[in-house]
N, C-alpha and C positions, 0 to 999 in steps of 0.2 A: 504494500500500500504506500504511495506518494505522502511525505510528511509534507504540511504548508510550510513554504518557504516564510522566512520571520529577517526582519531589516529593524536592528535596536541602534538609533540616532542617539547623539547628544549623550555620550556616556564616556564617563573616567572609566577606563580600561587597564585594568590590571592582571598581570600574566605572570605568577611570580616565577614559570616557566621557562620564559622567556627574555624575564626581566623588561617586561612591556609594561608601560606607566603613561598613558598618554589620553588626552582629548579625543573623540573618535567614533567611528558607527563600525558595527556588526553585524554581518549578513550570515542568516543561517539556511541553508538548503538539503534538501532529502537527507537531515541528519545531524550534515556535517558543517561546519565552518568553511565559507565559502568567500571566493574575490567578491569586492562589493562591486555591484551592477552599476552601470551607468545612471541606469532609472529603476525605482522599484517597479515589476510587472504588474499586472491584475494578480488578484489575488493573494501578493503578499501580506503577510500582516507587520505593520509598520507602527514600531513601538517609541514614544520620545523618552528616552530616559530623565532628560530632566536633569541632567552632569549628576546623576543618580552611580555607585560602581558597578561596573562589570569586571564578574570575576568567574574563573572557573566554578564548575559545582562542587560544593563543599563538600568534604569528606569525615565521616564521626566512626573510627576505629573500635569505638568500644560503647555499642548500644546492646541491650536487654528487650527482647521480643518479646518473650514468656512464651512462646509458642511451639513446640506445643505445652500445655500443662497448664497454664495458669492465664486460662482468656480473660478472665475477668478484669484479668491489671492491664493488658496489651495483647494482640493479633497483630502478623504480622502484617497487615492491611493495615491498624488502625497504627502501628508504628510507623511504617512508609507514610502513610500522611501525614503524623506527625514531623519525620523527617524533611520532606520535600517543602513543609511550612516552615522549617527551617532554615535552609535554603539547601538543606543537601541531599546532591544525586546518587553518593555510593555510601554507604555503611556498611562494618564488619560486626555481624550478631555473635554474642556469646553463646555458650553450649550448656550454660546451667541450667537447660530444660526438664520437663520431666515428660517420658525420661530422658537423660541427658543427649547429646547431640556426638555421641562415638560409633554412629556408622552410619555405612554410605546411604541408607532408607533417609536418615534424617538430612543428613547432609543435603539430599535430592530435594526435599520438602522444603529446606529454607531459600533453597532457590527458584522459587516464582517467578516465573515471566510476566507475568502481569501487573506487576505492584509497580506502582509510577518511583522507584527507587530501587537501583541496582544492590543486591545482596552477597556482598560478601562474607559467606558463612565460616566460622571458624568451628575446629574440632577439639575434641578432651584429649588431654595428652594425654589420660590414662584410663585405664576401664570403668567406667561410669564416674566420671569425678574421686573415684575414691581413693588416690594418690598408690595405690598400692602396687599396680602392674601396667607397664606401658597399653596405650590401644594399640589397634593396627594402625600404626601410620602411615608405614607404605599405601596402604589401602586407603585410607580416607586421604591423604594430598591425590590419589589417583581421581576422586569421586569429586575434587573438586574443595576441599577442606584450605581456606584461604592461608591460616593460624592456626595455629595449635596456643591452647590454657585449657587451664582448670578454673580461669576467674571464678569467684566466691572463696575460692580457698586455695592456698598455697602449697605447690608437690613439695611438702617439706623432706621428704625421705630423701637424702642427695643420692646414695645409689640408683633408685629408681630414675629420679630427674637425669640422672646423667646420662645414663642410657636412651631415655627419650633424645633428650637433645643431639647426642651422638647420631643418631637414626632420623631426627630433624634435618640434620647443618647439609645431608647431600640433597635434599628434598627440596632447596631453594623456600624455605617459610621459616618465619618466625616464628620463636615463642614466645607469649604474652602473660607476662606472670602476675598475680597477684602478692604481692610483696607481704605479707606480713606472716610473722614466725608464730605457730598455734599456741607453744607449750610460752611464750614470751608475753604474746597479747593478754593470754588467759580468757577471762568474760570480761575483759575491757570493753569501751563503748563509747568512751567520751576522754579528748584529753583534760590533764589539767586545768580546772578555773571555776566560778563563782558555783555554776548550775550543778557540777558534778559534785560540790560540796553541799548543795543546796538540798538533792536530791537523794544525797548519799548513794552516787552512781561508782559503779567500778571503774579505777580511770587508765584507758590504753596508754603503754607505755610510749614512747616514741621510738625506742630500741626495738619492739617487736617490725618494725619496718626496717629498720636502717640495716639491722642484722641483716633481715630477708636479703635485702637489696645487695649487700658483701659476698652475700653467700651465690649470688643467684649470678653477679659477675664473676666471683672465682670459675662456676662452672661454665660460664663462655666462651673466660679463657682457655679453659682445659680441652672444651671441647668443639670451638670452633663455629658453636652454632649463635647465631645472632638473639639478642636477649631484648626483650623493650618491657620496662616495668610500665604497669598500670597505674592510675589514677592517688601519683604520688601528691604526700601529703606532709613531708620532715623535712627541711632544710640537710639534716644528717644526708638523707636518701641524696636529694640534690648535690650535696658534695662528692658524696662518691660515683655518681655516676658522671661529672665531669672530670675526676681521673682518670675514670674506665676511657673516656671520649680523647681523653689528651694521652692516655696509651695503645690509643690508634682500634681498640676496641669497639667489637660489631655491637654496642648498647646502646641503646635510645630510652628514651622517658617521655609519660606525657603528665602533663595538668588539667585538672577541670574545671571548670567553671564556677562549682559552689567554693572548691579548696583555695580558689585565687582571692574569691571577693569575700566571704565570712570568714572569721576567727573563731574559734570556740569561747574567745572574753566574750563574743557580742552574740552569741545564741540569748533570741530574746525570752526563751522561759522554759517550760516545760511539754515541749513541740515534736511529735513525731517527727515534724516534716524536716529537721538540723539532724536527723540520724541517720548515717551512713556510716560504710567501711571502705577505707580505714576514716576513721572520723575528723573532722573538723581540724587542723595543727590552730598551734598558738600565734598571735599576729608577727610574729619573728619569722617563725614558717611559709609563712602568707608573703610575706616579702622575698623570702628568699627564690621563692617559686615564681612568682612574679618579673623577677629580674634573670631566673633563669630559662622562664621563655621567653625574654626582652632576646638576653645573648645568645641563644639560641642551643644552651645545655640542651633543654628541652624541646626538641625540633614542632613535638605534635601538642593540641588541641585538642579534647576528648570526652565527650558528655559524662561518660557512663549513665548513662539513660538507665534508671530504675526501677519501672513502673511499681505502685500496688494502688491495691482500692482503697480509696478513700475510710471502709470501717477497718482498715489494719492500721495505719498512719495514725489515726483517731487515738489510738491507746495512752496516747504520754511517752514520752522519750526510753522508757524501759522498756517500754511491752512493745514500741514499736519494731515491723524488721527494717535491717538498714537500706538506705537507696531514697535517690531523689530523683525525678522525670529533669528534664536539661535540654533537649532540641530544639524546642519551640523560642528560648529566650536565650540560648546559649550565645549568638553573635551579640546580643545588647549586652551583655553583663561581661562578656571577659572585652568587650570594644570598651566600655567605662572600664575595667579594672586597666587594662592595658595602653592602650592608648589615649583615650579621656587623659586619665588620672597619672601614669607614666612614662607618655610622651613615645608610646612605641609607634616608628614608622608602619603605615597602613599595609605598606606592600609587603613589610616580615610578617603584618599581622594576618593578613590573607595567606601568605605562604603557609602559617601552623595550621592552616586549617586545609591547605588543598596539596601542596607538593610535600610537605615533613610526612604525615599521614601514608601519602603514595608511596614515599621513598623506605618507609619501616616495611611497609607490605611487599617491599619489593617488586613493584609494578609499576607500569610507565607512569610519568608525571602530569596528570591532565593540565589541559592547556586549552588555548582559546585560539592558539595556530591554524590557519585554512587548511582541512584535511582531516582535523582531529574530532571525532566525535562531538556533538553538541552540547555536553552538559556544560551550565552554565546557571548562574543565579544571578538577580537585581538585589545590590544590598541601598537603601537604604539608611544613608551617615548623618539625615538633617533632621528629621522629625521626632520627636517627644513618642514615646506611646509605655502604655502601662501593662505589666506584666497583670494577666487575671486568667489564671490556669481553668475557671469554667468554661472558657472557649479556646483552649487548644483539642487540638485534634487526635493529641493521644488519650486514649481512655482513664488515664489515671490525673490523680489532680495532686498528684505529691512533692511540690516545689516551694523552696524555701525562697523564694523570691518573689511570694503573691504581694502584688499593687506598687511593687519598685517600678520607679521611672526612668523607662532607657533611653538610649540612642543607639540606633543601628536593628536591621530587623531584613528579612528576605519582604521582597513585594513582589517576585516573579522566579520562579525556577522551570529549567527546560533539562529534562534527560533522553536525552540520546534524540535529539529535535521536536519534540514534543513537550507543549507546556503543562507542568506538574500542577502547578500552581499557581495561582495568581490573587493577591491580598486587593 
């Protein structure tokens, strides 16, 4: 089927690709990025952007479907809308489904053709999450397995993990670790500060990551295979993975979105919705992460999209389980943390979100180049608007940033030359 050709005028063009930064219009055809025409034809659709950016489609490495198992929180339909409201065209789902996501049956299921967001599904490094015996890996990178984790929980066995990883590093994928040590954390939940005295909550130590993170680069370097921790939260973690990176070491890290802009001093009370793992660092930690995605320690940008329903969230900060939803507001809140508030150039900031992302999954660098695939997003850098989780598009309402006022937001996403979305 002929896709309509699409002509977007009047738009800052950014290609962190390319290193393309400039005034300019974008023609899209049967798909792909195309020379711009003399004249628009009949039939084009002709968009003003309005010196609105154009940027590739944004990339979120590390989203939570719940699919299958747990529809009530997210489907993988109701997450691809969420996504594409976003502004992004490709995400990699995690595997802590039920049951979990360690063979090719499932693997096949999270890749849908029809959801207006390309799925890059990742697998369990080990037989049903339960760190004990590698999966088949051969088998599932065959089936299409973008990643290999165990997110939610950490392969602390290092025999086991090494072996995974050893039988990873010729397979061309990463591993994506969830960082934190079991027998360390404990029933931690909360770091150090007012609420976990308040509540008389258990409080994680900051070493149950930092360890993980030591331990998780020893074994990279032993074994060759490339290491990207997840949704780091310690200034500790962030030092050691920029020695791993200045020892020429295949390690990468990313930050999210709630760990950049809250501190656990300012969790304002006793709220489901400030509970995640690993939780909240102290406002030291928040900076340190901050300026290590400025420099670029931390190449990637990364929701960890958590869905749950609304009566799980509802409990109070003990009872609830951990995880925050983050698509749908994720470019306003790390654009304020980041840019706003610490002056980070637009084009690195775009970059953690579309090429750091590509370059960890070791896949080509999307791009707004004539020839390349059309995904692309309209971001949105002028307008005010209010975070109100009753009208996003994923099923869960579990975000710690209801009625925050941003800047920055998708108003148009196109994947693979079709438009996703439109605000």
């Amino acid at each position: 089927m002929n896709l309509q050709s699409i002509l977007i005028t009047n738009a800052r063009i950014i290609d962190p690709a390319t290193g393309r930064d400039e005034q300019g219009d974008i023609f899209i055809d049967n798909g792909r990025f195309a020379p711009l025409p003399a004249s628009p034809a009949p039939g084009v659709r002709c968009i003003d952007a309005g010196g609105m950016v154009v940027a590739p489609g944004l990339w979120d490495i590390h989203v939570h479907f719940r699919d299958p198992g747990a529809s009530g929180s997210e489907t993988l339909a109701s997450g691809a809308a969420a996504a594409v409201a976003g502004g992004f065209t490709t995400v990699v789902t995690m595997p802590n489904t039920s049951p979990s996501c360690d063979s090719p049956e499932w693997l096949k299921y999270q890749q849908q053709s029809d959801l207006p967001v390309t799925i890059l599904p990742s697998a369990c490094i080990t037989v049903g999450r339960s760190g004990t015996a590698p999966a088949e890996l051969e088998e599932l990178a065959a089936a299409g397995a973008a990643a290999f984790t165990d997110d939610g929980a950490m392969v602390d066995n290092d025999a086991v993990m090494a072996e995974a990883m050893r039988r990873i590093a010729p397979l061309g994928r990463v591993v994506m670790e969830h960082a934190v040590v079991p027998c360390i954390a404990g029933s931690g939940m909360i770091r150090e500060c007012w609420l976990a005295h308040e509540l008389d909550l258990p409080i994680f130590p900051p070493e149950a990551e930092i360890e993980a993170v030591i331990r998780d680069i020893r074994l990279s370097r032993h074994t060759g295979c490339p290491m990207h921790i997840q949704h780091i939260s310690t200034r500790g973690a962030v030092e050691a993975i920029r020695r791993a990176r200045a020892e020429g070491l295949a390690v990468s890290g990313e930050a999210s979105p709630h760990h950049l802009a809250i501190a656990a001093e300012d969790i304002p009370g006793d709220d489901g919705n400030f509970r995640m793992n690993p939780p909240l660092g102290n406002r030291d930690d928040v900076e340190a992460l901050c300026a290590a995605v400025i420099d670029g320690t931390l190449e990637v940008l990364a929701t960890d999209h958590a869905p749950h329903t609304p009566a799980s969230k509802s409990k109070g900060f003990r009872r609830a389980p951990f995880g925050v939803i983050g698509m749908e507001n994720a470019i306003g809140v790390t654009y304020r943390e980041l840019v706003l508030k610490r002056g980070m150039p637009l084009h690195d900031f775009i970059a953690r979100w579309t090429i750091g992302p590509a370059a960890v999954m070791r896949l080509p660098l999307p791009s707004l180049a004539i020839g390349e695939k059309a995904d692309l997003v309209l971001l949105d850098f002028k307008n005010e608007w209010t975070v109100d989780p009753s009208k996003f598009r994923s099923l869960s309402r579990n975000c710690p940033f209801n009625g925050a006022r941003l800047i920055g937001r998708a108003v148009l996403t196109i994947n693979r030359g079709r438009i996703v979305f439109e605000a």
